[in-house]
C-alpha positions in Angstrom: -236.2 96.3 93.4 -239.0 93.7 93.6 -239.6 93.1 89.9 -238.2 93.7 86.6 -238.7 93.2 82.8 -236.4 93.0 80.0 -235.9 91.6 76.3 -233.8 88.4 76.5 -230.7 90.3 75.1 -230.9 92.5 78.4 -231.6 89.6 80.7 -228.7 87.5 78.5 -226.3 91.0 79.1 -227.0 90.9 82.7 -226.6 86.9 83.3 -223.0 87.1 81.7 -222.0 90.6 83.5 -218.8 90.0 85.4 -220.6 91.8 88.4 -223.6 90.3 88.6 -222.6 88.0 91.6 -221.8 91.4 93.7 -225.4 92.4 93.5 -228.3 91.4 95.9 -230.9 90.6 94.4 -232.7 88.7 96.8 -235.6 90.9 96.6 -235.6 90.3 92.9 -238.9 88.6 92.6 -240.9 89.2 89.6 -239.2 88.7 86.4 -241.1 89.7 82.7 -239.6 89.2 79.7 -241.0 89.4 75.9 -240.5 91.3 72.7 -238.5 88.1 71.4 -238.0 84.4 72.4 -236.0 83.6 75.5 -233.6 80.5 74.5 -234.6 77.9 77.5 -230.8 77.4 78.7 -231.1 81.2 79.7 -234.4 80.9 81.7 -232.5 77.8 83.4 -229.6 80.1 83.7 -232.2 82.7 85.7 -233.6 80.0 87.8 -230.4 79.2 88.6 -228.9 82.1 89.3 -232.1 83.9 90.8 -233.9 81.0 92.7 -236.8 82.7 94.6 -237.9 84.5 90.7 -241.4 83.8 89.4 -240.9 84.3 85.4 -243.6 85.8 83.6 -243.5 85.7 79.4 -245.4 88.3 78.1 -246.2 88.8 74.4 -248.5 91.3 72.3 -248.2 93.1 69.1 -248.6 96.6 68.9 -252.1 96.5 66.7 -253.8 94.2 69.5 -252.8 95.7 72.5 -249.4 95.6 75.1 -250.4 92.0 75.4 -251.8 89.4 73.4 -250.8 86.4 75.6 -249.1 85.5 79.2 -246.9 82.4 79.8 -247.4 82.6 83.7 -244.9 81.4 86.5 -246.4 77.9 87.3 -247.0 77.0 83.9 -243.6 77.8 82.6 -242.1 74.4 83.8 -244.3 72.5 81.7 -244.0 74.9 78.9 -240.3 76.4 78.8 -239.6 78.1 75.9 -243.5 78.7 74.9 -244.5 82.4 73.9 -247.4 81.1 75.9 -250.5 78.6 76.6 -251.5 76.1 74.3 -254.7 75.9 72.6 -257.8 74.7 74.1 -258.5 71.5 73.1 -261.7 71.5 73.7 -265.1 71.7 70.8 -266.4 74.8 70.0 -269.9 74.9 69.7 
């Protein structure tokens, strides 16, 4: 298994599992999560844990589409915690 998605409840479950340490998971290296907000000590937890991950948040709403917006891997150190990108900041015109 090279990737995997989850709500944070499942990637919580898994974390605290008593056999999670007897799996490898070194292959383990796309990790999605949305549907709900993932507290930042458990994406710490999965970096920790799962080193070589690249975390994607993904978040939508069923009347838009699957997704709405994407909280990619390099930007989630600057933004942990965010259901994704901030606002331009830039003028319409």
């Amino acid at each position: 298994m090279t990737s995997f998605f989850a709500p944070p409840t499942v990637w919580i479950a898994l974390l605290g599992a008593p056999m999670f340490t007897q799996h490898d998971l070194s292959r383990l290296e796309k990790g999605y999560y949305g549907a709900s907000i993932m507290p930042v000590g458990v994406l710490q937890d999965i970096r920790r844990k799962l080193p070589r991950i690249r975390l994607w948040n993904l978040y939508g709403q069923t009347e838009i589409a699957s997704v709405a917006t994407v909280l990619f891997p390099e930007e989630h150190e600057e933004r942990l915690g965010s259901a994704g990108r901030r606002p331009s900041t830039s003028k319409l015109e």
